[in-house]
C-alpha positions, 0 to 999 in steps of 0.5 A: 523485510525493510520499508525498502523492500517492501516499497519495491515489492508493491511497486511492481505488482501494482502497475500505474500507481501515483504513489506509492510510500512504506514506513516502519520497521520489525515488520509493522509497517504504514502503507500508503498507496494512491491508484485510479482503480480505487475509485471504483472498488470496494474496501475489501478489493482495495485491501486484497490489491495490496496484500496479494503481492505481501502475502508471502512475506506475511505468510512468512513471518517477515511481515506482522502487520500492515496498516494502509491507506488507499487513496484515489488521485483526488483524494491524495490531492485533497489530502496534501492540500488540507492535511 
């Protein structure tokens, strides 16, 4: 799988997402996903929304690692405002 897909994949299994951006190659990819939800569930709910759709590509093979950031609106702003 390709940052691409992977990109897509997230896209339609995460209705309302702000943003949403994959980086990386042979199967160790940054994912950065900005949703309202996420102020109100707890990291381990956070990770679960995510891997559920990546689960069987990382099942697979196709997917080694994911490493992500789960941000809230204000916090994607704060971020693109103070890096």
């Amino acid at each position: 799988m390709n940052a691409a897909e992977i990109q897509n994949l997230l896209s339609s299994a995460i209705a309302d997402a702000a943003h949403i951006a994959v980086e990386g190659d042979g199967g160790k990819f940054n994912v950065t996903i900005v949703h309202p939800a996420f102020e109100t569930l707890r990291p381990v709910a956070k990770q679960q929304m995510v891997y559920g759709p990546l689960q069987p590509h990382i099942a697979s093979g196709a997917i080694h690692a994911v490493s992500m950031r789960t941000l809230t609106p204000e916090e994607w702003r704060k971020m693109k405002l103070f890096g």
